[in-house]
Every structure is written in structure tokens, then in C-alpha cells.
C-alpha positions in Angstrom: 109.1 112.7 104.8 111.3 115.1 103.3 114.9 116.6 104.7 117.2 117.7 102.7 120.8 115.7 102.9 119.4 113.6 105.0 122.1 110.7 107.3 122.6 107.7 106.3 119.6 105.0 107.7 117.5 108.0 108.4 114.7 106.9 105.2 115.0 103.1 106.4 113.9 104.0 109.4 111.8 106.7 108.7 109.9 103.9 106.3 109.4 101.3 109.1 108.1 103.7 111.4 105.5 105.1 108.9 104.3 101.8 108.1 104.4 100.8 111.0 106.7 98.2 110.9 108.3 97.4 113.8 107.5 93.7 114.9 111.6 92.5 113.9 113.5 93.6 116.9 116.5 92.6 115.4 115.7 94.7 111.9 114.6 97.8 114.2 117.8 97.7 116.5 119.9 97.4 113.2 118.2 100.5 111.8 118.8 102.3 115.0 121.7 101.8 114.9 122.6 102.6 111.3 121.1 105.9 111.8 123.1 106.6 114.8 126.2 106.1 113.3 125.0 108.1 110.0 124.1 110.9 112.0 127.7 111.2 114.0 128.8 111.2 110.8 127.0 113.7 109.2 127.0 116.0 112.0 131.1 115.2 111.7 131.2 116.2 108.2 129.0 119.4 108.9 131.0 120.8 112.0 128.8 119.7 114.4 129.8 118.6 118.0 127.5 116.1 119.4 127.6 116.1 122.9 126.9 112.1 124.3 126.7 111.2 127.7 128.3 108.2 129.2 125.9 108.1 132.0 123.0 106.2 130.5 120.3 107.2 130.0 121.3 110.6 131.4 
């Protein structure tokens, strides 16, 4: 899968998911996680204003 400037943990995750890889719990809550926080960071760096919720899960 392709994007362009993609955020950090986005291809590790991207992998496990395509090879379907997601026995570890552990592995795929840590790659969840490392593409959350890649993401606020590249929508940060782009200008982008994520809008979150503290209500969960809506």
C-alpha cells in the first residue's frame, strides 16, 4: 500500500494487517498505538486539527 508521507507506524501496521498477523495482542495494541501518536503528529506538523472526543467511544 502506497501513501505518500505516510505517519509514523502507519507501514508496521499496515504489514500485520495484510498478512494477517494479528494473533500478539500486545504487538497489535503497540502498533495501534504508535500510529496514533504518528498520526497526531503528522496531522500537527501539516496544520491539521484533529478533533477527539473524551466521551468514549463517542
Amino acid at each position: 500500500m502506497m501513501l505518500p508521507d505516510p505517519p509514523q507506524g502507519f507501514h508496521f501496521l499496515v504489514d500485520l494487517v495484510l498478512k494477517g498477523d494479528l494473533r500478539d495482542a500486545s504487538t497489535l495494541v503497540c502498533a495501534c498505538d504508535t500510529l496514533w501518536r504518528g498520526l497526531v503528529n503528522w496531522a500537527r506538523e501539516r496544520g491539521y486539527n484533529l478533533i477527539t472526543s473524551e466521551k468514549i467511544p463517542f
